[in-house]
ZAMARGU-4260 file (C-alpha; in steps of 0.2 Angstrom, whole numbers, plus 5000, padded with zeros to 4 digits):
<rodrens>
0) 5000/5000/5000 | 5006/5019/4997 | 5010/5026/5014 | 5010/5044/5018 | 5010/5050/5036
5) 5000/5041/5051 | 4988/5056/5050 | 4988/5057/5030 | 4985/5037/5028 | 4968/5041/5042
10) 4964/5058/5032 | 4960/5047/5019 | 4951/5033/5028 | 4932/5029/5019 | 4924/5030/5037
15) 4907/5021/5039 | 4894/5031/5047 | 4895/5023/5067 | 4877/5014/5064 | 4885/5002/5052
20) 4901/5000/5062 | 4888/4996/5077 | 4876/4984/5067 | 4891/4972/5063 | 4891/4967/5081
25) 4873/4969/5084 | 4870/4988/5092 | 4856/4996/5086 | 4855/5012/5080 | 4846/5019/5096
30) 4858/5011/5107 | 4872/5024/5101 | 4873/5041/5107 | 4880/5049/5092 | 4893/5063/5094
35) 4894/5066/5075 | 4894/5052/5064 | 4907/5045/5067 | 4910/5041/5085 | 4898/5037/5100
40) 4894/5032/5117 | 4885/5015/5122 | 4869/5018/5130 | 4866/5009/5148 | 4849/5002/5141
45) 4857/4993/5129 | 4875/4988/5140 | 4862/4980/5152 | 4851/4971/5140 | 4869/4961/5132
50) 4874/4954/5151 | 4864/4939/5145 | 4878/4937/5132 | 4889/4922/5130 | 4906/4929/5133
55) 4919/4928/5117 | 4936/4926/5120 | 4947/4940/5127 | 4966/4941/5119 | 4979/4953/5128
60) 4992/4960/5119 | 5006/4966/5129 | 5027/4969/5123 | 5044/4967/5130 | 5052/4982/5139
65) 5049/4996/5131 | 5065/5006/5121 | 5068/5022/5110 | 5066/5009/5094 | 5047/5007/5097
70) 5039/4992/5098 | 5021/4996/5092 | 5009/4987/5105 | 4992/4998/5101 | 4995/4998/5081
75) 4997/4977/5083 | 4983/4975/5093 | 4972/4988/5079 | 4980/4975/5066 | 4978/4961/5075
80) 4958/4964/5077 | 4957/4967/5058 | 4966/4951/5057 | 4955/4940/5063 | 4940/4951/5057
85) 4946/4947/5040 | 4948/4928/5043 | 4929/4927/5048 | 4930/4930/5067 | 4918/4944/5075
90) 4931/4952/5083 | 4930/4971/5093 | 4946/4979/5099 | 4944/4987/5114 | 4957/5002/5120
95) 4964/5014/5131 | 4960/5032/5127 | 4975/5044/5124 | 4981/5058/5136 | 4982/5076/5128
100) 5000/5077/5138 | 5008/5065/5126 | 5002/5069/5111 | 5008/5090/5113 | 5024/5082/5123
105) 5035/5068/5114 | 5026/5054/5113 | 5013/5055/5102 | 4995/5050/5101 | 4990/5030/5104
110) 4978/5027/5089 | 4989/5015/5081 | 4999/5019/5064 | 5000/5016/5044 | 4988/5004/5039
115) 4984/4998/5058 | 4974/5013/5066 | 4957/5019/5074 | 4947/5033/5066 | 4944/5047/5068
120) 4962/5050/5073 | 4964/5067/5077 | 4946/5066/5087 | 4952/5052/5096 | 4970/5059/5101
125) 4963/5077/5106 | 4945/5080/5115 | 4936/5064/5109 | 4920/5063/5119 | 4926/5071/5133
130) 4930/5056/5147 | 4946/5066/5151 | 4939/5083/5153 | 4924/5077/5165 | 4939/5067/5176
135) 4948/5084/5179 | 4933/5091/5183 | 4929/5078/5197 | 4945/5077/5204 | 4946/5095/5204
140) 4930/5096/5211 | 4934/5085/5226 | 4951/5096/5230 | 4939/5113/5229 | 4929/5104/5242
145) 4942/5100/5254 | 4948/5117/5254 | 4931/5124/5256 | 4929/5113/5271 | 4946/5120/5281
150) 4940/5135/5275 | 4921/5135/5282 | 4928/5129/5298 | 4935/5112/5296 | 4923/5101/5303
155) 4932/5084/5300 | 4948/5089/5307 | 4957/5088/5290 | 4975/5092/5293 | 4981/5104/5280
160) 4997/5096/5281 | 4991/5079/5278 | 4979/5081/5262 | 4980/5068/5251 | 4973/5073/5236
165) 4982/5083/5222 | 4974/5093/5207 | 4976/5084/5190 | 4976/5093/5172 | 4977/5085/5156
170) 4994/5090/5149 | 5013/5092/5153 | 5018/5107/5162 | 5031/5103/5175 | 5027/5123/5184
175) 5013/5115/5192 | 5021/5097/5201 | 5022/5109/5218 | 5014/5125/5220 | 5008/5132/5234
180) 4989/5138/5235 | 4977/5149/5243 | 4990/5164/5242 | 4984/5181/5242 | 4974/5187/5260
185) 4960/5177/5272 | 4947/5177/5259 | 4957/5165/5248 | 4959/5152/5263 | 4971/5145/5271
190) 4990/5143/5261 | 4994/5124/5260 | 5009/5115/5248 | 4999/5108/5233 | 5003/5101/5217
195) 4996/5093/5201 | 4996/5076/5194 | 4992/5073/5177 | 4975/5067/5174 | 4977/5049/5169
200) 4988/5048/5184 | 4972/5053/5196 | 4965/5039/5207 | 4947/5046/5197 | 4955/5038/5182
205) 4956/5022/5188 | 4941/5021/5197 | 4931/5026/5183 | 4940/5011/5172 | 4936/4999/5187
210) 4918/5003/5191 | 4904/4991/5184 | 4889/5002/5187 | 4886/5020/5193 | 4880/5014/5209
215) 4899/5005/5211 | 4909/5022/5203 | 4898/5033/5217 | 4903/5018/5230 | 4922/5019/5224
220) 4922/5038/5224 | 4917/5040/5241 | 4929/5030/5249 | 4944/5038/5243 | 4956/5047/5255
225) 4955/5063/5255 | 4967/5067/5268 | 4969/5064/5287 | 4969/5071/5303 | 4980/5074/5316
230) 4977/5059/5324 | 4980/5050/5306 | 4962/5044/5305 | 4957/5045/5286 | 4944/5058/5280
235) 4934/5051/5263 | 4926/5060/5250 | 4910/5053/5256 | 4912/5060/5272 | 4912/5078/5263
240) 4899/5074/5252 | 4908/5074/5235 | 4906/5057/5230 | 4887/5061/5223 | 4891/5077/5214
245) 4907/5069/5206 | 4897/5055/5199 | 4884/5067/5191 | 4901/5074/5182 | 4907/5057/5178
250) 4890/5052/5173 | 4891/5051/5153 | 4909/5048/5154 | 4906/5031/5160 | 4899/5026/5147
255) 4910/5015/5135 | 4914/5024/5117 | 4914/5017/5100 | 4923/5020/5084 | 4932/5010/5071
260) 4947/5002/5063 | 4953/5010/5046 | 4945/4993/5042 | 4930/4999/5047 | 4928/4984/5062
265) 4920/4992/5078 | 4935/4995/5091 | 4929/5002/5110 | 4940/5016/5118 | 4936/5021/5137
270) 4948/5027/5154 | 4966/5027/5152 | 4976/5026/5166 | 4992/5030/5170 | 5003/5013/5166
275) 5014/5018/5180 | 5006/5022/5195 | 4990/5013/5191 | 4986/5000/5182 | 4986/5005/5165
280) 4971/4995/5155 | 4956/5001/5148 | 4942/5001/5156 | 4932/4984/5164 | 4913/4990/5157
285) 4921/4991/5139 | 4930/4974/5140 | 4916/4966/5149 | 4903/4974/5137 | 4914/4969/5120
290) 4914/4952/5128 | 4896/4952/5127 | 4896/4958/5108 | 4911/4947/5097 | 4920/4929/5096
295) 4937/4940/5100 | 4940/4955/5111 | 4957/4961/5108 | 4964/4974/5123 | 4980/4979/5126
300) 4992/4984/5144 | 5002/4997/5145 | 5021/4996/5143 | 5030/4979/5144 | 5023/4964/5152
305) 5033/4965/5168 | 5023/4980/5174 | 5005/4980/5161 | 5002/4963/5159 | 5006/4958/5177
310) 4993/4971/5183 | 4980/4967/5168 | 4981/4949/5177 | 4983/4953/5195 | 4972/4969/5196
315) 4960/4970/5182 | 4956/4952/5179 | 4956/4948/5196 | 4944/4962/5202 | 4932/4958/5183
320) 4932/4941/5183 | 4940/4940/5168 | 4949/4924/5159 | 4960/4927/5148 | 4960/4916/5133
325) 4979/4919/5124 | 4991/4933/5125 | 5003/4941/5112 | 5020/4948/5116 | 5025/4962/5104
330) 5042/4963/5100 | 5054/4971/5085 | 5070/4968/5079 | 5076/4987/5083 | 5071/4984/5102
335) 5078/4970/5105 | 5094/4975/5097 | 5094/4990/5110 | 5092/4978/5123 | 5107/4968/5117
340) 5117/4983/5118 | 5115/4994/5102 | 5113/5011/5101 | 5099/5022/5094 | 5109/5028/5080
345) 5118/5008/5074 | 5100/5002/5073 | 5100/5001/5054 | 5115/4990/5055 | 5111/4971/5054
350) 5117/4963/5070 | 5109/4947/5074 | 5119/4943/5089 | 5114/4959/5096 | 5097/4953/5092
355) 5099/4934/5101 | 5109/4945/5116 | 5095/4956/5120 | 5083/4940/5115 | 5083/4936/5134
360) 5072/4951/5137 | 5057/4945/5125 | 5062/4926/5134 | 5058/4932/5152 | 5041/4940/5146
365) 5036/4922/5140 | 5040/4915/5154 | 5032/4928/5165 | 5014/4925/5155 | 5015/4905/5157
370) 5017/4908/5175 | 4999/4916/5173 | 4994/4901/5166 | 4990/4908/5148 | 4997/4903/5132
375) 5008/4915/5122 | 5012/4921/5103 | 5027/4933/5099 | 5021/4946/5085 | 5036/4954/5077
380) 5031/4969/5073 | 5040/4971/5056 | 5053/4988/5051 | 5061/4988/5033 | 5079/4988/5039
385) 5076/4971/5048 | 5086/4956/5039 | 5080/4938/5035 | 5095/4932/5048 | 5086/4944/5063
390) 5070/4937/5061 | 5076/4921/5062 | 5087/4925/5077 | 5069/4929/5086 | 5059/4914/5080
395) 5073/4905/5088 | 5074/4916/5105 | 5054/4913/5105 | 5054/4894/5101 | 5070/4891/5113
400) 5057/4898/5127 | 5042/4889/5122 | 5031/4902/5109 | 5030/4903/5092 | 5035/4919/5083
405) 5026/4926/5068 | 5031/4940/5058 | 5017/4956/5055 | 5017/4967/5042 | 5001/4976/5048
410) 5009/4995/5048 | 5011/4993/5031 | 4997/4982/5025 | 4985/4983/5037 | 4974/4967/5040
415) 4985/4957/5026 | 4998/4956/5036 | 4993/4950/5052 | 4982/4934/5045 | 4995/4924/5050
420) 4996/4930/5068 | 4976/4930/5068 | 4976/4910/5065 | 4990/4907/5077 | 4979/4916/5089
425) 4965/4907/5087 | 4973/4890/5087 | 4979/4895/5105 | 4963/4903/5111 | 4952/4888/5105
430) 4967/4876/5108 | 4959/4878/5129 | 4977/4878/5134 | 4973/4895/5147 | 4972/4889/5163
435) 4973/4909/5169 | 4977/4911/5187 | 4983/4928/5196 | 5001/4924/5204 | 4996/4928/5222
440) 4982/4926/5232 | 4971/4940/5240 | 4976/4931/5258 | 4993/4936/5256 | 4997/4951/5268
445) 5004/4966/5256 | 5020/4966/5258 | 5022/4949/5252 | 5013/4953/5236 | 5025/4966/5233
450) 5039/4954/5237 | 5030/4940/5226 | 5029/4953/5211 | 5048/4955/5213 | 5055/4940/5214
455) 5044/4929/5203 | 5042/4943/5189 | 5059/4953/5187 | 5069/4941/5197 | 5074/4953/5210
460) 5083/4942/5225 | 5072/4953/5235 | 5060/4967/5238 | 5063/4980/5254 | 5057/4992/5262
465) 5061/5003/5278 | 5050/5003/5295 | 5040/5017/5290 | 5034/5009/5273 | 5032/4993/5282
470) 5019/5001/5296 | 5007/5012/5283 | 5007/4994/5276 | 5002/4985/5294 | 4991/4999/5299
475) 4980/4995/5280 | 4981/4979/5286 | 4973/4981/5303 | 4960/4995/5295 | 4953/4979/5283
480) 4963/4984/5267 | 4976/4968/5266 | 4965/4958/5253 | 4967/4970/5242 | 4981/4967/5226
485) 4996/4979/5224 | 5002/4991/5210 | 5018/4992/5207 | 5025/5007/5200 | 5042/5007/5193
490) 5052/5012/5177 | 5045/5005/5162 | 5060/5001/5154 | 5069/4987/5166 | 5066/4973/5172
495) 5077/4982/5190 | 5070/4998/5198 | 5087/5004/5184 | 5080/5010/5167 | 5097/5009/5160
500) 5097/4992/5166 | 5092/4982/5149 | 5089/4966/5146 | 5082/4952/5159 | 5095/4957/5174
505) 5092/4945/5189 | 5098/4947/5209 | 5094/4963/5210 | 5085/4973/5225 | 5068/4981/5223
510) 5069/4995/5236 | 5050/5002/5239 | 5053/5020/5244 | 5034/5024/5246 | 5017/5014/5247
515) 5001/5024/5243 | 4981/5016/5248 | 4971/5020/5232 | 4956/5015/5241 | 4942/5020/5228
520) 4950/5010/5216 | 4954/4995/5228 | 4973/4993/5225 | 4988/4998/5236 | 5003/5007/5226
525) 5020/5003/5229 | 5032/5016/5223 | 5048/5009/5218 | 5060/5021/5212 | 5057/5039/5206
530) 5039/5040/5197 | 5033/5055/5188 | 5014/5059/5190 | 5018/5074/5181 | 5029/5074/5167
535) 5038/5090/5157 | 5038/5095/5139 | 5053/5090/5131 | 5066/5105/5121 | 5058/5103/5106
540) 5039/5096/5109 | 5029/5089/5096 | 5017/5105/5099 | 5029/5117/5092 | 5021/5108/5074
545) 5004/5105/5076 | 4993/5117/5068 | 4979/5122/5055 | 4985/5122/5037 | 4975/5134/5026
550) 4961/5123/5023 | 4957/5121/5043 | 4964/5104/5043 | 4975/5098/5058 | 4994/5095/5052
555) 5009/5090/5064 | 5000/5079/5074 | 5005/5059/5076
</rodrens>
């Protein structure tokens, strides 16, 4: 196929109007609540009447480690959808929706790429349907009501010192990580250090893409933390009466969305949080819902399967009740280069025994899934530079630990390319070889969670912690929160707590510096390593060429 830039090649996508997109699956018209004709929201008359539904089988798509060379996790899970569309299965993707952050800042948009995108792109990657706007607006919400409260007299007792909560915004802007508010005289309240997370890094994210219902979001929302008082007893948003009035904002943005594949095949996007300090999947009520409508539901974890697929297993599935079927590791030639020790700039260079070298990274992410219980395929997502000998050398990584690796061309050729993948898929999934289980059981106290996490899944000799750590951790314990599963946040890019650490390093420590109780969202956080809940725009960010050309059409934007 002719190829032109990510958002030239979906310019000139034939989109069907969103009624047809719905009818393959079997969505009436009226069930969609259109915004244009092109996207929509699923209406809860028509989620509720599908619960009935057999259930189809769910695929995960997940990568190795993630490294400047790209790996291409969403565009393979778009291509692997139209895949197996195209060899006759009903198949709906179901996605994360993208932050505004990244798309301004350095990484992009996540629609996919070349032939292996969801449409409309430049919808999707800026305002879309508004999810993201209306989870500002009720985080923000609840921090104007706590400082309302201290100001009106402070009924609860909330020590200023000790509020948990921080504002969120949709975008990069590193001024705002700490600020101090309420300056500027007595009527403005009382001045207290603040700061601003970025909104898919808000504990409202997360919530919103674990809730079933409205009645389990309202539930969730009130029993977050919004800060504690002197005597370190928590305060919750219920207890200041924001849980109703942030569900009213939330309300419509529960609601899953659907567009399509340039294909034309139905694809859900909903919630999209942070893959580091949450758990990174979309949301349950458009996985459980897709489940309802198609054979397949492909999804897809953020980052590499040390941190997104463990917490799609041990978080998401665990708390939906979801079986996975078959999994696909995403790996390329580029990447594992890197991780065998090649530079950015030597990429283009064939080097198979850079490739078989850094091939131990892609081996410990099969490995990693079996220990789930559920089969695995390696999708090499294809470049042009790649030579017949380094394709070979990952077939042979991927064999030597037990998968089958299949070469994809889908960037490039959309659906045509990934037919292969899409039978090996479906051999695995009907093969009933998943025998899913999560790797640790709700019994365990929390600590050996995180412990279990880092020995079994990077192959850390051991996790620590100092006494502080270890008492919040106790004191959750004894206040009825140790059943609940951790969330480990750590760099993406390492197997060790070291990003520069490549490859499958092994005897190394996990120090856990910080634990933090998301108790809306029912998971306890432990923050390994620095974490950014607010990241910077880079020297040159992609914003400095986005703009309207002179026919009004979006140019610069990827």
């Amino acid at each position: 196929m002719a190829q032109g830039s990510d958002i030239e090649v979906a310019r000139a996508a034939k989109m069907q109007n969103i009624a047809e997109v719905g009818a393959k699956v079997g969505i009436p018209q009226e069930a969609l609540l259109n915004y244009g004709p092109y996207k929509a929201k699923l209406s809860w008359d028509f989620i509720n009447s599908v619960q009935s539904n057999q259930d189809g089988k769910l695929i995960l798509v997940t990568a190795i480690n993630p490294t400047p060379a790209g790996e291409g996790k969403t565009t393979t899970t778009v291509g692997l959808s139209d895949g197996l569309n195209a060899i006759g299965k009903k198949t709906v993707a179901a996605l994360r929706e993208p932050s505004l952050g990244p798309c301004f800042g350095v990484k992009g948009g996540a629609a996919g790429g070349g032939y292996a995108q969801v449409v409309p792109m430049e919808d999707i990657n800026l305002h879309f349907t508004g999810d993201f706007h209306a989870i500002t607006s009720a985080n923000n919400l609840l921090s104007a009501l706590i400082d309302n409260h201290i100001y009106w007299g402070n009924k609860l007792g909330l020590d200023p010192r000790r509020i948990a909560w921080r504002r969120v915004l949709d975008m990069n802007d590193r001024a705002l990580r700490s600020i101090v508010n309420s300056l500027g005289g007595v009527s403005n309240g009382y001045p207290r250090e603040d700061g601003f997370d970025i909104t898919v890094a808000s504990e409202v994210m997360a919530i919103l893409c674990l809730s079933s219902d409205l009645q389990d979001l309202e539930r969730r929302l009130g029993n977050i933390h919004a800060g504690y008082t002197r005597e370190r007893k928590a305060v919750l948003a219920s207890e200041l009466n924001a849980s109703g009035a942030m569900t009213v904002l939330l309300k419509d943005a529960l609601q899953p969305n659907i567009v399509q594949t340039l294909e034309n095949n139905p694809v859900l996007i909903h919630g999209g949080p942070f893959a580091n300090i949450a758990h990174g999947c979309n949301s349950v009520l458009a996985t459980k819902t897709a489940l309802k409508l198609a054979d397949y539901v492909v999804t897809e974890a953020g980052f590499g399967a040390d941190l997104g697929a463990e917490k799609f297993f041990d978080i998401k599935c665990r708390k939906a009740g979801l079986k996975p079927a078959a999994a696909v590791i995403v790996a390329t030639v580029r990447a594992l280069k890197m991780h065998g020790g090649v530079e950015k700039a030597d990429l283009g260079t064939a080097n198979p025994a850079a490739v078989k070298k850094g091939g131990v990274n892609l081996a410990r992410h099969i490995e990693n899934i079996r220990q789930f219980g559920v089969p695995a395929v390696v999708a090499i997502n294809s470049f042009i530079t790649d030579t017949p000998e380094e394709i070979e050398a990952v077939k042979e990584i991927a064999a030597a630990a037990g998968a089958e690796a299949v070469l994809c061309s889908h960037w490039a050729n959309g659906s045509k390319g990934t037919e292969e993948l899409a039978h090996k898929v479906v051999a695995l999934a009907e093969s009933g070889s998943s025998n899913f289980a999560p790797i640790y059981d709700d019994s365990l106290s929390l600590f050996d969670k995180i412990d279990t996490i880092a020995k079994r899944i990077y192959r850390a000799t051991e996790a620590t912690a100092d006494t502080s750590v270890r008492s919040k951790l106790k004191g959750w314990e004894a206040d009825g929160y140790g059943h609940l599963p951790v969330c480990m946040a750590k760099t993406q890019y390492s197997f060790s707590t070291d990003p520069a650490l490549r490859g499958a390093p092994t005897d190394h420590v996990v120090p856990v510096k910080d634990v933090i109780l998301s108790a809306g969202a029912e998971f306890v956080v432990a923050v390994c390593g620095d974490i950014m809940r607010m990241p910077g725009l880079p020297k040159t960010p992609s914003a400095d060429f986005i703009k309207l050309d002179e026919k009004g059409q979006i140019q610069g934007l990827f």
